[in-house]
VOTI-426396 format. One line per 5 residues: number of its first residue (from 1); their letters; for each residue x, y, z of C-alpha. Coordinates in nm, 4 decimals. Example, Ala and Ser with C-alpha at 12.3 -4.5 7.8 and 13.67 -1.06 7.14 Angstrom:
// VOTI-426396
1 = as = 1.2300/-0.4500/0.7800  1.3670/-0.1060/0.7140
END
This chain:
// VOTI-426396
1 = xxxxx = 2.7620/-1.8744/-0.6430  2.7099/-1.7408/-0.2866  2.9479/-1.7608/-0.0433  2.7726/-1.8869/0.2876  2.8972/-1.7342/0.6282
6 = xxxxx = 2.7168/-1.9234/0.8679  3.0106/-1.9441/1.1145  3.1236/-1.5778/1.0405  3.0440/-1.3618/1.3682  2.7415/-1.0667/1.2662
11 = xxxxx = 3.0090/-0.7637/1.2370  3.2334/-0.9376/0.9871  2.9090/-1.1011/0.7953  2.7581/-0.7201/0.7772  3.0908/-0.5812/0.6591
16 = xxxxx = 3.0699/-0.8320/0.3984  2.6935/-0.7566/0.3219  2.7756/-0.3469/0.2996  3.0524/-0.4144/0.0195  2.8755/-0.7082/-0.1336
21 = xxxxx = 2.5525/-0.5254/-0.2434  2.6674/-0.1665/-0.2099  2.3898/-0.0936/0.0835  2.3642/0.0632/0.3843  1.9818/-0.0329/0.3897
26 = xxxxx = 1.7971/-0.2508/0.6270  1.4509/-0.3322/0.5069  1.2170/-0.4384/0.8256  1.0047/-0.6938/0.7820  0.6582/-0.5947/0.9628
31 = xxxxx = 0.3617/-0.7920/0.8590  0.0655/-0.6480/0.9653  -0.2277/-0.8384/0.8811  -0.4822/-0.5249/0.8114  -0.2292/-0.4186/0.5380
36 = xxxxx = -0.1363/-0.7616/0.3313  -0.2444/-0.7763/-0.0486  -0.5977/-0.9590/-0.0151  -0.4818/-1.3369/-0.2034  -0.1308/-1.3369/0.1102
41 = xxxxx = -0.4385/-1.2953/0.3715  -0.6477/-1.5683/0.2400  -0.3252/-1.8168/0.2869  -0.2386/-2.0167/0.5706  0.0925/-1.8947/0.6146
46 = xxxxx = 0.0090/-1.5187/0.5193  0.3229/-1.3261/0.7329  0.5566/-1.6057/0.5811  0.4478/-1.6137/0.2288  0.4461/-1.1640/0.2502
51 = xxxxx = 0.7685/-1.1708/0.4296  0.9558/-1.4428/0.1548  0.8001/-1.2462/-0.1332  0.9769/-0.9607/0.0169  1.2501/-1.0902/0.1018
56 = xxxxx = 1.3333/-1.2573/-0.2458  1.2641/-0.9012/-0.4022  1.5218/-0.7400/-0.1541  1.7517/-0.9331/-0.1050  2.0163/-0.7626/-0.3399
61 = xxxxx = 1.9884/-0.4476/-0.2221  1.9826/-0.4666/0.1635  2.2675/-0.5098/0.4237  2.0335/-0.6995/0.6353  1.7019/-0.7766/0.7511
66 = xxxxx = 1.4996/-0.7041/1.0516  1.2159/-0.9058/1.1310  1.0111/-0.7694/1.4220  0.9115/-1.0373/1.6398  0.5800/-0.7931/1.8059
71 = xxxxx = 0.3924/-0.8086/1.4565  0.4603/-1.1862/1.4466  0.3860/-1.3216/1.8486  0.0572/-1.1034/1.7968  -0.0632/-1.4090/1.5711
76 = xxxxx = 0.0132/-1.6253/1.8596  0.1702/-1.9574/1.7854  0.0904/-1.9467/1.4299  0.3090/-1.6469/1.4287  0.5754/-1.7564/1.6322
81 = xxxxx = 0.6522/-2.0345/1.3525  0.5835/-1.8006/1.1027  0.8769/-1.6034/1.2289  1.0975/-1.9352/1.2467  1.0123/-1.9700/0.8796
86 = xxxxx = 1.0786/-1.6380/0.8139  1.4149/-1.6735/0.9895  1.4944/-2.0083/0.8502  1.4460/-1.8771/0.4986  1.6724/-1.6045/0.5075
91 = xxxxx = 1.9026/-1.8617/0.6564  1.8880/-2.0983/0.3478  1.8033/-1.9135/0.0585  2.0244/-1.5456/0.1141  2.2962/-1.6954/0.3747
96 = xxxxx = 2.4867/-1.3759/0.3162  2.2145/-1.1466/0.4524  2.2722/-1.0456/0.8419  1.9267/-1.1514/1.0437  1.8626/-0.8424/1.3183
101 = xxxxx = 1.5756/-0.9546/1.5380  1.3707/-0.6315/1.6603  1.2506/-0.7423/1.9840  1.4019/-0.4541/2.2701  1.4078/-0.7383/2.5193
106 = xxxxx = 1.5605/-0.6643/2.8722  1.5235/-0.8338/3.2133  1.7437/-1.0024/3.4775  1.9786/-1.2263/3.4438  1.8221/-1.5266/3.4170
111 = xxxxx = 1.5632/-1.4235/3.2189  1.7800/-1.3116/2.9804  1.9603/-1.6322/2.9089  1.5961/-1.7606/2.8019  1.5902/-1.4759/2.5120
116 = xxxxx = 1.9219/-1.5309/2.3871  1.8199/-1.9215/2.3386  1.5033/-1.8213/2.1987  1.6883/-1.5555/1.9658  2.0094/-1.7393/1.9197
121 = xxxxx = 1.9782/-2.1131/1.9209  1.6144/-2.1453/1.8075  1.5465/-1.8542/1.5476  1.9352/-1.8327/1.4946  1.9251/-1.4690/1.4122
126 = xxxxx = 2.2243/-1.2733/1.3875  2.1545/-1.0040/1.6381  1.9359/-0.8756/1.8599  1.7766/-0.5506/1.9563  1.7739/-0.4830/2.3635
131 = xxxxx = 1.6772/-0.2310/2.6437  1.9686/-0.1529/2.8449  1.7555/-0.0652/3.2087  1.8730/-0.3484/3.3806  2.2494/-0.2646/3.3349
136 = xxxxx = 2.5682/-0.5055/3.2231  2.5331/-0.7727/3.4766  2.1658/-0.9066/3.3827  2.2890/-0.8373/2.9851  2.5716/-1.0784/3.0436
141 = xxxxx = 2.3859/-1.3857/2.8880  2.3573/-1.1236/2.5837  2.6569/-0.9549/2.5630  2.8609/-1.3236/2.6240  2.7705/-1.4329/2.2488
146 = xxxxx = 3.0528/-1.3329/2.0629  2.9552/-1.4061/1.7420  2.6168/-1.2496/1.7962  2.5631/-0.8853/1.7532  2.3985/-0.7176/2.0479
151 = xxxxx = 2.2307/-0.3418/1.9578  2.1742/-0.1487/2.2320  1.8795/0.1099/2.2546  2.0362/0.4508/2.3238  1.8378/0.7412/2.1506
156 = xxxxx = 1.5522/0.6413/1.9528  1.3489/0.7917/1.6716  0.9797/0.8035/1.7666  0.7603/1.0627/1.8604  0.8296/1.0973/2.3010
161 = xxxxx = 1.1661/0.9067/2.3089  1.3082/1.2511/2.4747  1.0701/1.1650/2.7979  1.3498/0.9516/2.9623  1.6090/0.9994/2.7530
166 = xxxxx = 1.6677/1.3467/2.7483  1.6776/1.3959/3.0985  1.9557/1.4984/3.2762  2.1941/1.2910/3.4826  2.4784/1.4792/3.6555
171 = xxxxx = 2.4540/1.7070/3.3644  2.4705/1.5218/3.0814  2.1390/1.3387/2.9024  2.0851/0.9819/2.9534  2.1269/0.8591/2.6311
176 = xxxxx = 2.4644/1.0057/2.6513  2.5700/0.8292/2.9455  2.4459/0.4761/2.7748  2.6996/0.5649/2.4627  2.9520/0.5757/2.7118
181 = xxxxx = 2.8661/0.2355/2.9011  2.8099/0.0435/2.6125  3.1475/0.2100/2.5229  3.3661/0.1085/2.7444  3.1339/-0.1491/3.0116
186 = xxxxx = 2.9587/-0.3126/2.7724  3.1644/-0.4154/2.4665  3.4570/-0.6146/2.5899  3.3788/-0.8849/2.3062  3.3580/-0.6253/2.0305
191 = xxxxx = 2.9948/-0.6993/1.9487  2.7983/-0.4227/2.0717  2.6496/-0.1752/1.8547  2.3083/0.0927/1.9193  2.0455/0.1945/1.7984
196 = xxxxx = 2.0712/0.5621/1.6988  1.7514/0.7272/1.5058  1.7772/0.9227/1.2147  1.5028/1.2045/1.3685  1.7615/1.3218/1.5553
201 = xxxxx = 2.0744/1.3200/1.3434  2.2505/1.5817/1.5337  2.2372/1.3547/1.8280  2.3253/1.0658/1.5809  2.6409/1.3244/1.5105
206 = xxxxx = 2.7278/1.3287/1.8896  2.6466/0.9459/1.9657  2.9615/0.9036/1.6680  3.1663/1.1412/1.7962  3.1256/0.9729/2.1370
211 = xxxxx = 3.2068/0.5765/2.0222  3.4075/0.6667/1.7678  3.4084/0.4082/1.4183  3.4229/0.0686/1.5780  3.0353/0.0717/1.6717
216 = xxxxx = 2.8047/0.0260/1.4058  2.4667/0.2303/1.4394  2.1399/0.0321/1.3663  1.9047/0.3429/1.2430  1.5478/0.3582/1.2170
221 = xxxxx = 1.3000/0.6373/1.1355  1.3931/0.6640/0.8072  1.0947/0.6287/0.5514  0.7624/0.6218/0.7260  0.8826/0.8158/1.0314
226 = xxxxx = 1.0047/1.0895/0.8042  1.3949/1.1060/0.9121  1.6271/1.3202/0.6748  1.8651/1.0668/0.5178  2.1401/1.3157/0.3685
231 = xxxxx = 2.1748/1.4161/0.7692  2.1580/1.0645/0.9051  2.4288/0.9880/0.6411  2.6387/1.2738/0.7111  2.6010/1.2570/1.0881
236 = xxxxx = 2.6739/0.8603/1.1851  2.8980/0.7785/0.8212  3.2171/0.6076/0.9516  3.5551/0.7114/0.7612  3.5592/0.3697/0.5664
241 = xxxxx = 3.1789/0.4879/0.4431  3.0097/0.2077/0.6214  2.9289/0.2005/0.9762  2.5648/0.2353/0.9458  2.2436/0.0305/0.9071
246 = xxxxx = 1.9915/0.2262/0.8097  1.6021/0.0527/0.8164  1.3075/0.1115/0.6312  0.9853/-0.0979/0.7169  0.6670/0.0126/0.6005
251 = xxxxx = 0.7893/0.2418/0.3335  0.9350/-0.0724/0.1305  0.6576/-0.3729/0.2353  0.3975/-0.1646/0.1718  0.4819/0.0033/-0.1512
256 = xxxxx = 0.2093/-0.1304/-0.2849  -0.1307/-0.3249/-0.1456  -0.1473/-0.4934/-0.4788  -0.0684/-0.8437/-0.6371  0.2280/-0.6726/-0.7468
261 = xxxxx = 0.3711/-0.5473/-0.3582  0.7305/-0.7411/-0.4166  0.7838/-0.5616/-0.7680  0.7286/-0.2586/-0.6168  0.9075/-0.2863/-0.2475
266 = xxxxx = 1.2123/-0.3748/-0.4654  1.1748/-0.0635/-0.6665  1.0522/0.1165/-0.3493  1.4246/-0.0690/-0.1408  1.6483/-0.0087/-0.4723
271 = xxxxx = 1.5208/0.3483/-0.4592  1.6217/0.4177/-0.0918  1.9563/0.2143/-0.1154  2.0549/0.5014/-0.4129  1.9345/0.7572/-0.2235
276 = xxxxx = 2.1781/0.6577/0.0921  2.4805/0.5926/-0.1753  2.4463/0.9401/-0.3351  2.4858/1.0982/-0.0025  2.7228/0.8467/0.0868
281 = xxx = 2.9361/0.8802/-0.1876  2.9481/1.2577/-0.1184  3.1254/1.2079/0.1980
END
């Protein structure tokens, strides 16, 4: 019987999820509608009924899932309560699984406290992806949800992510300097965590060194983007052998274009959680 941990706060409810199904994996949930199996296109639900096929498939081998809302407001409002079903399922049917909205929001104040409702009261994610431009003050609506986990953007993994955050400021590159305020500005309620990508695990290696074991990294570019996973796991591993969430999107949902894509995403997902445990184990 599953336990359900709808009023545990994210952190505990992903701590749970890493020793529950032995996974450090995060499988993103990216419907796009060019590359769904022919018969999920024809429905009238087609990101819903691809995203619970995955999901189902998954569900024992992941930490958590990360639905990005971009592939799903492209379909308008169709997709919108697509992405409420989406959400609602996972809610339901895997209560144990942590629900990570990818969404990178970011704006003032005010603005803000209209994402967190969207995110928090009427999706009811988990967590949330942000920008951190605006600074602590118009986060506050974010970072004031204690149960909710708030992942900060601090070096990314795509192609160009050096352009800004490379630079130098007073010496020291900028992602470095949003480590440190997430650090110690940002995460008075113990729910921060960033996102960290594993192109660049040697500054995934300085990003830990910086925050320490308390912050858990959310890390993408692993899969599709071509990020070396025995160096992510070495560089961002916490002592206890968690501390990481490490996502795979199209490499897992798109495993196969076939009538048979959830059979093979959970091979493709079981595959890359075995892959993270063997270097995991060997740290």
């Amino acid at each position: 019987m599953k336990t359900t941990y709808k009023y545990m706060d994210f952190k505990r409810k992903l701590a749970a999820a890493w020793a529950r199904n032995n996974s450090l994996l995060c499988v993103g949930l990216d419907p796009n509608i060019d590359k769904l199996p022919e018969h999920v296109r024809e429905s009238k639900t087609p990101f819903f009924d691809f995203s619970k096929a995955i999901i189902d498939a998954t569900a024992d081998a992941v930490c958590a899932f990360k639905p990005n809302s971009a592939f799903y407001e492209a379909r308008g409002a169709d997709g919108i309560t697509e992405l409420n079903q989406t959400c609602d399922y996972i809610k339901t049917q895997h209560p144990d699984i942590p629900v990570i909205l990818d969404f990178k929001r970011g704006d003032i104040d005010t603005t803000n406290s209209h994402y967190t409702t969207f995110a928090f009261d009427y999706l009811g994610v988990d967590a949330v992806t942000v920008q951190p431009y605006e600074g602590r003050k118009a986060f506050q609506p974010f970072l004031d949800r204690k149960d909710k986990g708030i992942i900060v953007l601090c070096r990314m993994s795509n192609k160009g992510s050096d352009e800004f955050q490379d630079m130098l400021v007073d010496g020291r590159k900028l992602y470095v300097h949003v480590a440190e305020h997430v650090r110690d500005e940002w995460n008075a309620n113990g729910n921060c965590l960033l996102v960290v990508g594993a192109t660049a695990p040697q500054e995934l290696a300085e990003v830990r060194r910086l925050v320490g074991d308390d912050m858990p990294f959310l890390v993408p570019g692993f899969g599709a983007q071509g990020g070396d996973i025995e160096a992510t796991v070495q560089a961002g591993i916490t002592s206890d052998g968690n501390g990481l969430i490490i996502n795979s999107s199209r490499s897992i949902i798109y495993a196969s274009g076939g009538e048979d894509f959830a059979e093979a995403a959970q091979q493709a997902a079981l595959q890359a959680r075995d892959e993270i445990n063997r270097y995991r184990k060997e740290q």
